[in-house]
C-alpha positions in Angstrom: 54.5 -41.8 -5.2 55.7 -38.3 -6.4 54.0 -35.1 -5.9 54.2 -34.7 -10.0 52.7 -38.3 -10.2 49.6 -37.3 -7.5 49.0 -34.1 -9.7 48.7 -36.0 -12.4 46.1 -38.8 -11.5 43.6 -37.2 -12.8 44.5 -36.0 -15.6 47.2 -37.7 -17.5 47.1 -40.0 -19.9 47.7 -44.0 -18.3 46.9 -47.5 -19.0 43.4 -48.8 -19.2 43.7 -51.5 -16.3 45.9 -49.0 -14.0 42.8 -46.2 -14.1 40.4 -48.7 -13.1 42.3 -49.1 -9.7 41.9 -46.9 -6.4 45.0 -46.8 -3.9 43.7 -48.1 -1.2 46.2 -47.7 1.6 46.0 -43.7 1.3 42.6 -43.2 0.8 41.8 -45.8 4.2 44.3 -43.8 5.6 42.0 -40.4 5.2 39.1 -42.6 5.5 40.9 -43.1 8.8 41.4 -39.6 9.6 37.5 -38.8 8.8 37.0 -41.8 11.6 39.1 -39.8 14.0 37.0 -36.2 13.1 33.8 -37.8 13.7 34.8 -40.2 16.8 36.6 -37.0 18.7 33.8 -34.6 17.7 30.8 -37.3 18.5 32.3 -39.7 21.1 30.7 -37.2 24.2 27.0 -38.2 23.3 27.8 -41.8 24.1 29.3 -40.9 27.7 27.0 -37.4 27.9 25.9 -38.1 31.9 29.2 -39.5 33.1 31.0 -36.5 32.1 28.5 -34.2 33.2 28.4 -35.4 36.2 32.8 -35.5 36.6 32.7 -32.1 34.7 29.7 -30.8 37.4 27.5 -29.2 34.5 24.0 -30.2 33.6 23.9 -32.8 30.7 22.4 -29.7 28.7 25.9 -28.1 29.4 28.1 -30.9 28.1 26.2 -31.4 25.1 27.4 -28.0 24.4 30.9 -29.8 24.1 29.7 -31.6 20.7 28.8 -27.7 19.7 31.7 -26.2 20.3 33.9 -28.5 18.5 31.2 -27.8 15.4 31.2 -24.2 15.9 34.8 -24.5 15.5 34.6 -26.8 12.4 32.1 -24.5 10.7 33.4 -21.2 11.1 37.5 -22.4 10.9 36.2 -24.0 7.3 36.2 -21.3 5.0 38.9 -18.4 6.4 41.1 -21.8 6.7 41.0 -23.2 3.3 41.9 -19.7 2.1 45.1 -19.0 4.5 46.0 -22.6 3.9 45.6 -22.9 0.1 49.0 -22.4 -0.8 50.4 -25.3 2.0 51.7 -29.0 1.2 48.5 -30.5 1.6 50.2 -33.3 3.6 51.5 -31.1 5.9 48.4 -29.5 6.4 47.0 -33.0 6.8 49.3 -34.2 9.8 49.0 -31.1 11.0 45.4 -31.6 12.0 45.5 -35.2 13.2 48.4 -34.2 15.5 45.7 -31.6 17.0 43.5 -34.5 17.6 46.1 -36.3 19.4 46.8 -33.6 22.1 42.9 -31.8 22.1 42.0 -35.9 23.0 44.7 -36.4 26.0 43.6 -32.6 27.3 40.0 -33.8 27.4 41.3 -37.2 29.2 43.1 -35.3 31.6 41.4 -32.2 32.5 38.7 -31.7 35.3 38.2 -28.1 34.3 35.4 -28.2 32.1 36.4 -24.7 30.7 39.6 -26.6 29.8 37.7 -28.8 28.1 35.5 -26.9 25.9 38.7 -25.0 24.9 40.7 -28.2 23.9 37.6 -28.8 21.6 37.4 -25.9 19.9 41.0 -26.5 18.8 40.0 -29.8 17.9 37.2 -28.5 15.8 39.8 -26.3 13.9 42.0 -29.4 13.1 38.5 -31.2 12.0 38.0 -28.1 9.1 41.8 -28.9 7.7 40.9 -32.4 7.5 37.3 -32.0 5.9 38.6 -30.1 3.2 41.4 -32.5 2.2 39.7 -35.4 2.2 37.5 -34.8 -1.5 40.4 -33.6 -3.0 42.8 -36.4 -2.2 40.0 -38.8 -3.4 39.3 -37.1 -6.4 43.1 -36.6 -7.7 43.6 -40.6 -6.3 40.9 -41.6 -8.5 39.9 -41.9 -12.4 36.7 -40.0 -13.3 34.7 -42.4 -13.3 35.7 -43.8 -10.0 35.6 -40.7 -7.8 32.8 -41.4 -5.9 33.9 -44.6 -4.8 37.3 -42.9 -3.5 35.0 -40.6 -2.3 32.6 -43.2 -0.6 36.2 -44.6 0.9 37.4 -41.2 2.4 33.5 -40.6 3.8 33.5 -44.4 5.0 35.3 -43.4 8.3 32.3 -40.5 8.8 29.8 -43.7 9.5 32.3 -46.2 10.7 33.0 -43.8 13.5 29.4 -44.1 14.3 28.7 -47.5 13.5 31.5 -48.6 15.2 33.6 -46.3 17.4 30.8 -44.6 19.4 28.8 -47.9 20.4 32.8 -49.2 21.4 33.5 -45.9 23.4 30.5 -45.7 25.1 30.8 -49.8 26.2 34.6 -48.7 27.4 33.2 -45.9 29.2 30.8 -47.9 30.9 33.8 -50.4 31.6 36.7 -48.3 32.0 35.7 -44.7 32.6 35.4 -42.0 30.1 39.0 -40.3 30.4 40.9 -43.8 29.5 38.4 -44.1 26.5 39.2 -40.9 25.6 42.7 -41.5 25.9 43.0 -44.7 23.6 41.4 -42.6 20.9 44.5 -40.0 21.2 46.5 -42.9 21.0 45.0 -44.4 18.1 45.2 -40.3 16.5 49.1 -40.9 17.0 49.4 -43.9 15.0 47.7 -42.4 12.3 50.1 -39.8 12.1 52.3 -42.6 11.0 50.2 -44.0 8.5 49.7 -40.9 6.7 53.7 -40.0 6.7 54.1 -43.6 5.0 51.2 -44.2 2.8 49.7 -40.8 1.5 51.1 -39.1 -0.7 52.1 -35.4 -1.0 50.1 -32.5 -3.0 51.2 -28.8 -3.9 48.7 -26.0 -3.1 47.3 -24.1 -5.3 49.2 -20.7 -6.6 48.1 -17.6 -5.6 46.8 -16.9 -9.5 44.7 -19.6 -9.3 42.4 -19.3 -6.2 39.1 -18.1 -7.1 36.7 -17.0 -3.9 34.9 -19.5 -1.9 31.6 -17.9 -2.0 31.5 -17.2 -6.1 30.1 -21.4 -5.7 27.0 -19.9 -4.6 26.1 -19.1 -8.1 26.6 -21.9 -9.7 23.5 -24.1 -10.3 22.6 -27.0 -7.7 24.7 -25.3 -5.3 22.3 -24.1 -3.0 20.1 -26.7 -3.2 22.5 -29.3 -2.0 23.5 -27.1 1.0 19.7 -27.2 2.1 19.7 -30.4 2.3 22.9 -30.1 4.0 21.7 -27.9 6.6 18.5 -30.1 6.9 19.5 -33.2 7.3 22.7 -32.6 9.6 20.5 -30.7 12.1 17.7 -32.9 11.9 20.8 -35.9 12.9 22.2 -33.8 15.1 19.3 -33.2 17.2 18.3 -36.4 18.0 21.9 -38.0 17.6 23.8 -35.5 20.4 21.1 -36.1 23.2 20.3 -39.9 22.5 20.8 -41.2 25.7 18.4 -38.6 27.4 15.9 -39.6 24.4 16.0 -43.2 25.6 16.2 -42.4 29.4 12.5 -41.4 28.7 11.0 -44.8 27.6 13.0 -46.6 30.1 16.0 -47.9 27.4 18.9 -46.2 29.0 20.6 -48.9 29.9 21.0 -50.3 26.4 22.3 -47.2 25.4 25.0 -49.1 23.7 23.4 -52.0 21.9 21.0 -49.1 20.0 23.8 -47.5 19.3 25.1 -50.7 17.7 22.0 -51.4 16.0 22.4 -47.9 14.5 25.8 -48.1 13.6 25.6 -51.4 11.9 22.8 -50.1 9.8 25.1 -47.6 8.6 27.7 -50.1 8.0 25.4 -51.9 5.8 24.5 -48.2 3.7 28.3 -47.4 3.4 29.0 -50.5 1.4 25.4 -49.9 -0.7 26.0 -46.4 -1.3 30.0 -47.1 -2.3 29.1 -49.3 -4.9 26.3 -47.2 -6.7 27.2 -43.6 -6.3 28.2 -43.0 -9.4 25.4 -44.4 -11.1 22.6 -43.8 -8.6 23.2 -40.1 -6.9 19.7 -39.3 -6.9 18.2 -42.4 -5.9 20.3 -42.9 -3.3 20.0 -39.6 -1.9 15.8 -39.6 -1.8 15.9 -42.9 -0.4 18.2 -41.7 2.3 16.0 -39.1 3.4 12.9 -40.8 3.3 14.4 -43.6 5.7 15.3 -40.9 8.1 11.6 -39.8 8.1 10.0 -43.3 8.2 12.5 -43.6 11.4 11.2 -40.9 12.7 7.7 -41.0 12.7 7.8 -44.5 14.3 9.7 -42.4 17.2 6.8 -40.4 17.2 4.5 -43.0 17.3 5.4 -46.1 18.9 9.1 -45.1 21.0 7.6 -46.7 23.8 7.8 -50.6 22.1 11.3 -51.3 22.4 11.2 -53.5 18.7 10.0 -50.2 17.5 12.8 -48.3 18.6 15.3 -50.7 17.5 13.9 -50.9 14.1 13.7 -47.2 13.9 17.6 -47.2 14.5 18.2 -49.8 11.3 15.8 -47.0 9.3 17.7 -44.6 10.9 21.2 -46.2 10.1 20.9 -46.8 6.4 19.5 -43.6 5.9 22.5 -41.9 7.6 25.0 -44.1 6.2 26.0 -42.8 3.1 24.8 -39.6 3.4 28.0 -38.1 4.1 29.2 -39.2 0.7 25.8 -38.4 -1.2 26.0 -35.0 -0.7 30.0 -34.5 -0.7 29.7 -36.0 -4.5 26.6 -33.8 -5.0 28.2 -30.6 -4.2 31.6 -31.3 -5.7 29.7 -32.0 -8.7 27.9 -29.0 -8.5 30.8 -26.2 -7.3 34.1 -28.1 -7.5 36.4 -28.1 -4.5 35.0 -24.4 -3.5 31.6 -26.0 -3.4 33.1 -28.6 -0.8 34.4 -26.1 1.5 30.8 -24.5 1.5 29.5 -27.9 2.9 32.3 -27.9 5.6 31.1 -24.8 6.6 27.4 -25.7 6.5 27.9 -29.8 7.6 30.0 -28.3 11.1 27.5 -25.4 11.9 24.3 -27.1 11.5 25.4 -29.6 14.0 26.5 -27.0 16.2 23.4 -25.5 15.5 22.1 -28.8 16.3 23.6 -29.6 19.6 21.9 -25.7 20.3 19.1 -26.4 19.5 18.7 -29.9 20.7 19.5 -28.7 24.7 16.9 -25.6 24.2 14.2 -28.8 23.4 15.9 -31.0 25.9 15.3 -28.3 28.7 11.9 -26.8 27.1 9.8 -29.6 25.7 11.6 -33.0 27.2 13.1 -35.7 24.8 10.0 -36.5 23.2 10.0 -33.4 20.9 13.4 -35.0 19.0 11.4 -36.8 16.7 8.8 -34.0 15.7 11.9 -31.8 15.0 13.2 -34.8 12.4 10.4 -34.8 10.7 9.8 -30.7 10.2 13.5 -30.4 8.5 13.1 -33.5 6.6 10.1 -33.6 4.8 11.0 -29.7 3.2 14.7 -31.7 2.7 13.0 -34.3 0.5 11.1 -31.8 -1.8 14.1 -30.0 -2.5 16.2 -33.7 -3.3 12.8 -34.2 -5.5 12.8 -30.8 -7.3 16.3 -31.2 -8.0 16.7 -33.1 -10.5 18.9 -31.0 -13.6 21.5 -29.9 -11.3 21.6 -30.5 -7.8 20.8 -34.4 -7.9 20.8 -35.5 -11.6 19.5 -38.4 -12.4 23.3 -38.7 -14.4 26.5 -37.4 -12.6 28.8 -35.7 -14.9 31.6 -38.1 -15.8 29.7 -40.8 -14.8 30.3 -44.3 -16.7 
């Protein structure tokens, strides 16, 4: 495909039964390269004591290696899109996974844990290139009334990393060791690099004339909104998601560290397909039942963590309402703002769970594992007021261009 004929996806006129089609080999392909963002940023809560301990820092310390790499993503996000507006957006693209491939064999390698943190703040950098590409190429690889299922594909990899890759990695870790785990994902990053070159197709960036500033998106109705629920959700996630295994250390369940996180991952499986089928007609539906999960989940953690069925079944809640969530608010706030309003959620997704892995050790050392869940519930119930309230422009009960 030609970069004229990418440009013009969206716009041109074409044939009935050809605009009712996705291309699925490029947008798995970014769905792929989400997968890789969220399994490099995410993969050291699943191994969090085993690399403390090789790293000698406190497990509080290495969670700080999930907040770096979001520190990174959030702040890289907006000065990034700007100095990077006018590149080939496929150059930018393998650019970035290429940066996963080397920040991955660093951490594999290294016994330094400055080292470490360092190769994952350049990680986090490449994550901000990839997060802002990935909405764009779905929307111009996609009819109008289609783009949030090509969004749902792109966001697919976010849970699927999860779901999947996390519960895998932590199961090789316990086999194999973290460093070799960590070193099949930077080979997997490398043949992803050929998948994009063959199957994705190029872009043009945007002439100087035509960029209008990021933060203008702020005052445009629904904007704000969506980012609250942004910021809530992601460090309400975060939280409890980065120190997991101490949370289950406490009731006795860290052994089957992996089969909850494969409870929870297949939850989210199961909301991925759910939520890529009726975003476009259920945005707002989708979006309070997503929340309201996430705060059924957690006041059963409140209550009852010590029954394992509890626990388990507080994962599923927790799972389907995590699932699509990615995708949710990516289509509410490219509904809202356009492509500026998506580089605003970069920046807010990646520092609230930086913010979150903060936060989350200050608990961990201060109050013990068992505040997690009281934390979940004080960002999510203002979260689901806000989803409530917004209903003219934040989280319509129609999404423009809808069919």
């Amino acid at each position: 495909m030609t970069t004229s004929q990418i440009e013009s996806l969206a716009s041109a006129p074409r044939h009935e039964d050809a605009r009712q089609k996705l291309s699925w080999s490029p947008l798995l392909a970014l769905g792929t390269a989400a997968f890789m963002s969220i399994l490099t940023e995410a993969l050291p809560a699943g191994v969090l004591p085993e690399m403390a301990r090789d790293l000698s820092v406190s497990e509080s310390a290495a969670g700080q290696l999930l907040t770096v790499y979001a520190i990174a993503t959030g702040v890289a996000a907006i000065p990034l899109s700007a100095a990077t507006s006018g590149w080939r957006r496929k150059r930018l693209m393998l650019l970035a996974v290429a940066v996963f491939a080397f920040a991955n064999i660093v951490t594999a390698l290294s016994s330094s844990y400055p080292l470490t943190m360092t190769s994952r703040l350049f990680a986090g950098v490449a994550a901000a290139a990839v997060w802002a590409e990935l909405v764009g190429y779905a929307r111009r690889l996609a009819p109008p009334h289609l783009q949030g299922r090509a969004i749902a594909v792109t966001m697919a990899g976010i849970p699927l990393a999860l779901s999947l890759g996390i519960p895998v990695g932590t199961f090789l870790g316990g086999l194999f060791g973290w460093r070799p785990t960590f070193g099949v994902v930077a080979l997997i990053s490398v043949l992803l690099l050929a998948w994009i070159g063959v199957s994705v197709p190029d872009a043009p960036g945007q002439k100087a004339g035509k960029r209008q500033p990021i933060l203008q998106a702020l005052q445009l109705p629904g904007v704000v909104p969506v980012l609250f629920v942004v910021a809530a959700y992601v460090l309400a996630h975060n939280i409890l998601y980065t120190y997991i295994a101490s949370f289950l250390d406490a009731y006795d369940m860290g052994g089957r560290r992996d089969l909850v996180l494969l409870v929870f991952g297949t939850a989210s499986m199961v909301s991925i397909f759910v939520t890529g089928a009726l975003v476009d007609r259920r945005l707002r539906q989708l979006t309070l039942v997503s929340v309201a999960l996430f705060i059924v989940a957690a006041v059963m953690l409140v209550l009852v963590a010590d029954s394992e069925i509890a626990v388990y079944t507080s994962m599923v809640l927790w799972g389907l309402g995590w699932g699509g969530v990615a995708t949710l608010l990516q289509t509410a706030v490219t509904d809202a703002g356009g492509d500026r309003g998506q580089a605003l959620l970069v920046t807010t997704w990646n520092s609230f769970m930086a913010v979150g892995g903060a936060v989350g050790g200050i608990l961990l050392d201060g109050m013990g594992p068992t505040s997690f869940p009281w934390s979940v519930l004080l960002l999510l119930v203002p979260a689901l007021l806000v989803v409530v309230a917004g209903r003219r422009h934040a989280f319509p009960a129609r999404r423009p261009g809808a069919a």
